[in-house]
C-alpha positions in Angstrom: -10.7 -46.7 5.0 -7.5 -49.1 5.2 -4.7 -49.6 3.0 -1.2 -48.5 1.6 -1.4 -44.7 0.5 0.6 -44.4 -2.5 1.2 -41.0 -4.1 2.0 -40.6 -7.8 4.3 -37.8 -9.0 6.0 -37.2 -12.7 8.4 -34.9 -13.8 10.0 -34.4 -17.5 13.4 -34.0 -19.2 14.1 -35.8 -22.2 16.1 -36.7 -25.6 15.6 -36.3 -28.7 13.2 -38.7 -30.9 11.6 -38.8 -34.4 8.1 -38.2 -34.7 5.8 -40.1 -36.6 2.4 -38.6 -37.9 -1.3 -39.8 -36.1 -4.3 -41.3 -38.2 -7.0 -39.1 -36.8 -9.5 -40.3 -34.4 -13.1 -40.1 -34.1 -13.7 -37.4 -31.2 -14.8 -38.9 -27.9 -18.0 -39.2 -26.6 -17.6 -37.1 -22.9 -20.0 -38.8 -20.9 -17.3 -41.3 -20.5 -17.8 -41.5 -16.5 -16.8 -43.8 -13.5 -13.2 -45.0 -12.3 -11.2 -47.7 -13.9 -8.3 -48.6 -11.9 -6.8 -51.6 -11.3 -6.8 -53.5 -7.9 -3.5 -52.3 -7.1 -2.2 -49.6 -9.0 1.5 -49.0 -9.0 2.6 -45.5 -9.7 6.3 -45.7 -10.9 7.7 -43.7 -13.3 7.8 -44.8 -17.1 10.5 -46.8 -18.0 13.2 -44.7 -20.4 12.2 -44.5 -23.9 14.6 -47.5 -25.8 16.6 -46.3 -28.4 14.7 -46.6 -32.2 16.4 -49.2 -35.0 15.5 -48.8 -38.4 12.9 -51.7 -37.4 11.4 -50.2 -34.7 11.0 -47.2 -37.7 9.5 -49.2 -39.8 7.1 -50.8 -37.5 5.7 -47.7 -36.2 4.5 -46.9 -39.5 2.8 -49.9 -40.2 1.5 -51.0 -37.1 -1.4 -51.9 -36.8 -3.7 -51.2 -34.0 -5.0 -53.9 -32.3 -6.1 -52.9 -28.8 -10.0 -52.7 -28.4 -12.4 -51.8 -30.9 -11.6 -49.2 -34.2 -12.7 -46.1 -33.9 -16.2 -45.0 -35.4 -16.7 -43.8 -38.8 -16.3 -39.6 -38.6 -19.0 -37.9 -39.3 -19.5 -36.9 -43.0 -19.3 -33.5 -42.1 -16.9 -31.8 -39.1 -17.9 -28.9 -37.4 -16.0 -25.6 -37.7 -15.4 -23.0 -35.3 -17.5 -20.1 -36.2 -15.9 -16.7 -37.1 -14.9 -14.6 -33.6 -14.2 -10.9 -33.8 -10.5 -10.6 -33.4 -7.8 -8.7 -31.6 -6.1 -6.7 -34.3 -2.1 -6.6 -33.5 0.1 -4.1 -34.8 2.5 -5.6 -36.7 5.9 -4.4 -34.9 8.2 -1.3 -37.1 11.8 -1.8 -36.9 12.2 -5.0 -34.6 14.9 -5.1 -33.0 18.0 -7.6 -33.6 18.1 -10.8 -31.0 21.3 -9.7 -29.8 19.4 -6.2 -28.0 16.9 -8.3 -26.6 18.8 -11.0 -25.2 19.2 -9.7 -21.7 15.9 -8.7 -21.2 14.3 -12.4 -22.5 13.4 -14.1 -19.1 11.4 -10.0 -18.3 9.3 -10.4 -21.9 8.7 -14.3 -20.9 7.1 -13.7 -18.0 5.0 -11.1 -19.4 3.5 -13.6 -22.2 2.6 -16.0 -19.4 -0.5 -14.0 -18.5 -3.9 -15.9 -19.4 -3.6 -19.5 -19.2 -1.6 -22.6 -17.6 -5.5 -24.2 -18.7 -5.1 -27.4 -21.7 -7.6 -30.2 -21.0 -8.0 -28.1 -18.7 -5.3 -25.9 -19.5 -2.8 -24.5 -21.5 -0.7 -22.0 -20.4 -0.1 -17.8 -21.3 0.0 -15.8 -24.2 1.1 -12.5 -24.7 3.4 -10.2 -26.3 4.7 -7.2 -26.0 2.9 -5.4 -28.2 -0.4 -7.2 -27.1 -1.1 -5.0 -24.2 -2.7 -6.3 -20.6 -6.3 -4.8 -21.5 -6.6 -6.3 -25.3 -5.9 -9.9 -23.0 -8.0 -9.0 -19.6 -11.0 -6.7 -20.9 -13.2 -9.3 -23.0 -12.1 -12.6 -20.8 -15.3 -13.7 -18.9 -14.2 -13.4 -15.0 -16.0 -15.1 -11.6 -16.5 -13.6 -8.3 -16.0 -17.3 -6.6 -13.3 -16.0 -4.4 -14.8 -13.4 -3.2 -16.1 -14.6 0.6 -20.1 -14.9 0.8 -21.8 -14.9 4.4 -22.6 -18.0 5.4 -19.8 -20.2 3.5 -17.8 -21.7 5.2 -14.4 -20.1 6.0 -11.2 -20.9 3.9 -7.9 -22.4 5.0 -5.6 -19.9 6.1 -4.1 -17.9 3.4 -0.1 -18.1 4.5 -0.4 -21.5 3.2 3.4 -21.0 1.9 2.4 -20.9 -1.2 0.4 -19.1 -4.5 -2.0 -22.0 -5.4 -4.3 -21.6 -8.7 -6.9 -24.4 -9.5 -7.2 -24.9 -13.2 -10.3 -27.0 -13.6 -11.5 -28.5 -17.4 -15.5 -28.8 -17.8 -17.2 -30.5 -19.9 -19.8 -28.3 -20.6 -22.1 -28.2 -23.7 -21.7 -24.2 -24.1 -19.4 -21.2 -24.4 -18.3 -19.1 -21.4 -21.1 -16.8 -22.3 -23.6 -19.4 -21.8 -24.9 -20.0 -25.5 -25.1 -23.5 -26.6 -22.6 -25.3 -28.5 -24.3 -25.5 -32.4 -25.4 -29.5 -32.7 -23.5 -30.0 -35.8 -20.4 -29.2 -33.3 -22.1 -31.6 -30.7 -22.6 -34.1 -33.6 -18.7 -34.0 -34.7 -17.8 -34.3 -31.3 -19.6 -37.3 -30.6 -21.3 -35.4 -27.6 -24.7 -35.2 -27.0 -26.6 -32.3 -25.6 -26.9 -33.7 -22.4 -27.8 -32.0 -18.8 -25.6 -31.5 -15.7 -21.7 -30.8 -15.6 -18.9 -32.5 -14.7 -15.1 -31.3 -14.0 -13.0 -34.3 -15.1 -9.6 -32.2 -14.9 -8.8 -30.7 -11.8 -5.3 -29.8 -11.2 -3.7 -27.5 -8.3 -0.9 -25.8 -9.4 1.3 -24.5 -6.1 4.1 -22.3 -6.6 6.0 -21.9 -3.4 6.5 -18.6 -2.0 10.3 -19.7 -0.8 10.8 -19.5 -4.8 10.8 -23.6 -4.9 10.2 -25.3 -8.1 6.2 -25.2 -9.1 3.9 -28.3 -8.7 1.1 -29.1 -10.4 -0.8 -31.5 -8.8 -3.6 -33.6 -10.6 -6.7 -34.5 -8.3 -8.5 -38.3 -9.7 -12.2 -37.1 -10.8 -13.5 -40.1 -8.9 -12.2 -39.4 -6.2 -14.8 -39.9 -3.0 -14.8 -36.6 -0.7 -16.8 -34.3 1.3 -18.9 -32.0 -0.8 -19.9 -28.9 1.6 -23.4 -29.0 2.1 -24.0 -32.6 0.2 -22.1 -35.0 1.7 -20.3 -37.2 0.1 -19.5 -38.1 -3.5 -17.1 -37.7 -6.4 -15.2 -34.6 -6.6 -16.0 -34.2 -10.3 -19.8 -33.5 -9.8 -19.2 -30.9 -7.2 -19.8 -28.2 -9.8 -22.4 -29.9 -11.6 -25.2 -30.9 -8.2 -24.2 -27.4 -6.6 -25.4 -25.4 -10.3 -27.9 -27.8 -10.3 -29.4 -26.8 -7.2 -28.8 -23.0 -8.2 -30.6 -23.4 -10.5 -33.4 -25.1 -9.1 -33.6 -22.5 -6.0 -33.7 -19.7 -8.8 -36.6 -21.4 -11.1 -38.6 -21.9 -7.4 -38.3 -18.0 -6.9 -39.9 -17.5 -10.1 -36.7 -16.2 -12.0 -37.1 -16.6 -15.9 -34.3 -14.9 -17.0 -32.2 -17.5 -18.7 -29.0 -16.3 -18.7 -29.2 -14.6 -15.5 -29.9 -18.6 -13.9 -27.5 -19.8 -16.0 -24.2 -17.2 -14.7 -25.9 -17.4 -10.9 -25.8 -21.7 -11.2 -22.5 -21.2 -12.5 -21.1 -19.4 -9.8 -22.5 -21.6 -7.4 -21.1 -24.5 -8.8 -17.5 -23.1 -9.0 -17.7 -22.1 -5.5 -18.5 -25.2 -4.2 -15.8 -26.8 -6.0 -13.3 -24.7 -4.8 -14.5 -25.2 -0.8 -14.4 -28.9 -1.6 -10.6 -28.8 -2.9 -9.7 -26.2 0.0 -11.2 -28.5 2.5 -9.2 -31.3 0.8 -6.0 -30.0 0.6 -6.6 -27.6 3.2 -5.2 -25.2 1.2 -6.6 -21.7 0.1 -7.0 -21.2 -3.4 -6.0 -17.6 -4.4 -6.7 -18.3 -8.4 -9.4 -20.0 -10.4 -8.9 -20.8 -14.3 -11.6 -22.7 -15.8 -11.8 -24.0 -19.8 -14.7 -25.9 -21.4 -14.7 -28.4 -24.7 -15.2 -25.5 -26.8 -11.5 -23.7 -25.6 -9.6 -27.2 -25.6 -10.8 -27.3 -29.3 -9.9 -24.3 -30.2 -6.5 -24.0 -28.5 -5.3 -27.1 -29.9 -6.2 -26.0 -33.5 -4.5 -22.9 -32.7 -1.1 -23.5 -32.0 -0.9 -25.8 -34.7 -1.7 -29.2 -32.6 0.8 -30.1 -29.8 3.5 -33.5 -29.7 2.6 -35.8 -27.5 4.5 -39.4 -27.1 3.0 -43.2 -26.5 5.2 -46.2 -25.2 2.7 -48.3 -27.1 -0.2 -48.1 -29.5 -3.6 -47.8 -28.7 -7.3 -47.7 -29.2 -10.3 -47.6 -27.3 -13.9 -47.2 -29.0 -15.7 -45.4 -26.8 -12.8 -42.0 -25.8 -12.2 -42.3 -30.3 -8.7 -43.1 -29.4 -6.2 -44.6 -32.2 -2.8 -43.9 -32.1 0.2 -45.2 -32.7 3.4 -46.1 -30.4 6.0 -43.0 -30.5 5.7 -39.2 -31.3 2.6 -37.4 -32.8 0.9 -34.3 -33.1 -2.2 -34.4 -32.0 -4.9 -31.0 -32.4 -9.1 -30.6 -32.2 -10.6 -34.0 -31.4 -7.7 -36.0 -31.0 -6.3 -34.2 -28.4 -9.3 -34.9 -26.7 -8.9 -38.5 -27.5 -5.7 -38.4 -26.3 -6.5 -36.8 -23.2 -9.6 -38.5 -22.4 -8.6 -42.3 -22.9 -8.8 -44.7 -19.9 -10.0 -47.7 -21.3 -7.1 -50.6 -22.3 -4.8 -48.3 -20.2 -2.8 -50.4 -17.1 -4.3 -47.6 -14.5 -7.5 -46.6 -16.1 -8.1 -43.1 -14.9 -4.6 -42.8 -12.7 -2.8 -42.9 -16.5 -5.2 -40.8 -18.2 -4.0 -38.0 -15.5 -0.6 -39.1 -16.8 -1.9 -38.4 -20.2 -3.5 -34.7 -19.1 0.0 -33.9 -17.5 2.1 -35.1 -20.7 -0.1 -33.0 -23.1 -0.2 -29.8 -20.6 3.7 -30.4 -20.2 3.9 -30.2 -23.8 1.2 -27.6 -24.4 3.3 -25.0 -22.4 6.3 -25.3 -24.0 4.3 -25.1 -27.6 2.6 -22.1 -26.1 5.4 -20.3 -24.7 8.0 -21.2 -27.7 9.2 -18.1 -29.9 7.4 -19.8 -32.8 4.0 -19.2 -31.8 4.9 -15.7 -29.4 6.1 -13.7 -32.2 3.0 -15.0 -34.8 0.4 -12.1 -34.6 -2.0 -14.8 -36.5 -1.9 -17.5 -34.1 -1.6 -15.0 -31.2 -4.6 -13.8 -32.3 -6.7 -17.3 -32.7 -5.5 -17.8 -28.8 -7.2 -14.6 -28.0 -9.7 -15.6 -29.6 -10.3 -18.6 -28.0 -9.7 -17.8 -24.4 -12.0 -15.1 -25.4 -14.7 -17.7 -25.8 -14.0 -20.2 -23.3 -11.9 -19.3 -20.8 -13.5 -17.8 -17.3 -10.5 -16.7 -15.1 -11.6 -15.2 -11.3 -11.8 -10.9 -11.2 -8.8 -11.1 -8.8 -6.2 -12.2 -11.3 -3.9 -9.4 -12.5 -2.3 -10.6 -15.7 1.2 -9.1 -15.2 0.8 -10.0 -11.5 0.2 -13.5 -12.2 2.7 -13.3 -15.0 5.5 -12.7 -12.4 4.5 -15.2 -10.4 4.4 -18.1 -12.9 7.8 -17.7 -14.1 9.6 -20.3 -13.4 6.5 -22.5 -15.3 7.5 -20.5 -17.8 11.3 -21.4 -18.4 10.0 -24.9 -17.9 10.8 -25.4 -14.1 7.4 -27.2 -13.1 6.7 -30.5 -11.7 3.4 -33.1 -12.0 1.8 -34.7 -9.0 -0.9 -36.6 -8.6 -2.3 -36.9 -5.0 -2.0 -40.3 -2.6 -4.7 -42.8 -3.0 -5.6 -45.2 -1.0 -6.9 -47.6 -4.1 -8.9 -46.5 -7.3 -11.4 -49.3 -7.2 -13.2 -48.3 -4.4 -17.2 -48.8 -4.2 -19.1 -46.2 -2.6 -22.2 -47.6 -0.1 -24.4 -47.0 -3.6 -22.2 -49.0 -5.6 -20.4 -46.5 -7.5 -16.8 -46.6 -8.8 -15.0 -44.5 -6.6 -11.2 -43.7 -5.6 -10.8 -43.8 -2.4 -8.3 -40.8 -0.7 -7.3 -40.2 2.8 -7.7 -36.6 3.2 -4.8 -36.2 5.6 -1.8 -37.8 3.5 -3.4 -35.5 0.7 -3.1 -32.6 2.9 0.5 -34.0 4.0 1.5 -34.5 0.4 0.1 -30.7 -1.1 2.0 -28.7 2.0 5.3 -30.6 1.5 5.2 -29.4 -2.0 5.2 -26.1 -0.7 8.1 -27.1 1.4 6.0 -26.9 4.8 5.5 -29.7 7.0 2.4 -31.2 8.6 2.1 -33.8 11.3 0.0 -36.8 11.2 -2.0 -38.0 8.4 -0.9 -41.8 7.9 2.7 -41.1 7.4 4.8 -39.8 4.2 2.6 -40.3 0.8 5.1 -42.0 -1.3 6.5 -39.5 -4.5 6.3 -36.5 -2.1 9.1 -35.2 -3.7 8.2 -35.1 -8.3 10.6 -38.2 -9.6 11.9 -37.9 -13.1 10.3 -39.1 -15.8 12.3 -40.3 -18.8 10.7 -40.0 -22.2 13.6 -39.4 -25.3 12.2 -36.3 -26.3 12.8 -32.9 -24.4 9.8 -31.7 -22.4 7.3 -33.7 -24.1 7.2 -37.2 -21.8 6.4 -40.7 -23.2 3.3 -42.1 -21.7 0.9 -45.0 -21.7 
């Protein structure tokens, strides 16, 4: 591989701006596969949001959009989330006045950051303090895939300088207990029941052990590595070939027990998909947060919808985008419009990971804001839904984590995305690939943790998170 390794980092702090309501979209179809970069993608931060006239105001809510193909007629009918059984909270006797807690506000934050940091992947924590650790742990659906097996092979070191958690978004076609999403749900979605998995959001969050600002650091899903055991290919269908073979293996050894195959397949596929990150970043992965269709659904709807902010308008037919230029809220299928969209973007999938660390940026602070932390109703529907489609690994203590992750939650946390080499790469099969040099990526992910490793093609560019300027506070404008 040749070329100019160029490394892509965002960070957010922004003014205020008037937000203008979204027409919905149709809900995208996920198969949406394959990388769609341009020939030489340039990774500069987004120029500053202009200041709005009265014309600009009045454009916005007329504009038409005229980018690619209108959306497809929705469905006559839109699936609804079934009931769940719910986490009764007791309401709290005698609060006490703002004033008494004042002091202790950055202790009770940290505590509420317990479950998450998952949107598209991942939105982050919930909690409160009368929603106790075992009401939020007990009932999550938990993984072994840190745990060492014989004959795997060995992980990085694990004073890597930092705590690193990899939050990964499937697109799987069932909950975390492994029962199939209803087809009226598929239907609405504009997903069909297909076969196989894919990971399309994988993001390495590393939170420095010298108490350094917190990273998370988006990996391309096209991106061409070395899958342990399988050579190479994209590092989105890790997961899905590994389970795949599971599950094959299982079937051959005369298993029959469906949902026995179906948590065994998973496991294998996570595991493999966290040995082909720690081999790529060559750092150890001490946390694993995973979230389906089903959970980005339902955490959306949740918390009301979260803002999100275009530079321009858009469409694109086949992701069921449609929005226009400026501030919206987006919730249920149009988040995952919004987070999905590559097509009629300059960088294809390279501003789509723009888009998933916007809409996490802003998820958090929706998440973690006093508005939704004191509601015991829409705490509860975020139980509810991590419940359902959340799958964190046994090791994670909630309180634990909580204290680590608390800078993320007074909003000290940086995006990254890591070098590439070009994102219209074609693998020896012809597929659309990014290409990556393993050992800038490996050079880029340990400075972030402030430690320093030699070699590797030189200094990826955007080592160091640049500021991104949006006009609104924590909620970036993108493409």
């Amino acid at each position: 591989m040749s070329g100019e390794v160029t490394g892509v980092s965002e960070n957010q702090d922004k003014p205020d701006r008037t937000a203008d309501s979204a027409d919905s979209p149709a809900v995208p179809d996920a198969s949406d596969r394959g990388s769609d970069g341009t020939a030489e993608p340039t990774h500069a931060a987004a120029e500053p949001a202009a200041e709005k006239t009265s014309e600009d105001t009045a454009a916005e809510e007329t504009e038409p959009v005229t980018e690619g193909a209108a959306a497809e007629e929705e469905p006559s009918s839109e699936w609804k989330p079934s009931p769940y059984p719910r986490v009764e909270l007791p309401q709290p006797s005698n609060p006490a006045p703002e004033s008494r807690h004042r002091a202790g506000r950055t202790t009770r934050i940290t505590r509420r950051v317990a479950i998450g940091l998952v949107s598209l992947v991942a939105l982050g924590g919930t909690g409160y303090a009368y929603v106790t650790k075992d009401k939020l742990q007990d009932n999550v659906a938990t993984t072994d895939v840190l745990t060492p097996r014989a004959g795997e092979p060995p992980a990085p070191p694990a004073d890597d300088g930092g705590t690193d958690i990899l939050l990964v978004g499937s697109d799987a076609r069932t909950d975390q207990q492994g029962n199939p999403l209803p087809l009226s749900m598929l239907k609405s979605l504009r997903t069909e029941d297909k076969g196989g998995i894919n990971t399309d959001t994988i993001i390495l969050v590393r939170i420095p052990k010298n108490g350094g600002k917190a990273s998370a650091v988006s990996i391309p899903r096209d991106s061409w590595v070395d899958i342990p055991g399988r050579g190479k290919g994209k590092i989105n269908s890790a997961y899905g070939v590994a389970k795949a073979q599971a599950e094959q293996e299982e079937r051959a050894q005369g298993e029959h027990d469906q949902a026995k195959i179906a948590r065994d397949s998973d496991s294998a596929g996570r595991r493999v998909l966290v040995q082909t990150v720690q081999d790529l970043t060559q750092v150890r992965i001490d946390h694993y947060a995973e979230v389906n269709l089903l959970g980005f659904y339902l955490l959306t709807e949740a918390v009301g919808g979260v803002p999100v902010c275009l530079n321009h308008a858009t469409s694109d037919k086949d992701s069921g985008a449609n929005f226009r230029r400026g501030v919206q809220t987006v919730t249920g299928g149009e988040a995952l419009s919004f987070v999905r969209q590559r097509k009629n973007l300059p960088n294809g999938d390279l501003d789509r990971i723009k888009r998933q660390q916007a809409f996490l940026s802003s998820a958090l602070r929706k998440v973690l804001s006093a508005g939704t932390l004191t509601n015991p109703g829409t705490l509860n529907s975020l139980i509810d839904a991590v419940h359902r489609s959340f799958v964190l690994d046994d090791s994670l203590d909630v309180l634990e984590f909580a204290q680590q992750v608390k800078g993320i939650a007074s909003g000290s946390l940086t995006f990254a995305t890591i070098p590439v080499i070009t994102t219209n790469g074609r693998s020896e099969d012809g597929q659309s690939i990014v290409e990556v040099d393993p050992a800038a990526v490996q050079k880029f992910v340990a400075g972030l943790a402030g430690r320093t490793v030699t070699g590797g093609g030189g200094a990826a560019a955007g080592a160091a998170p640049q500021g991104l300027d949006s006009g609104i506070p924590g909620v970036p404008c993108v493409d």
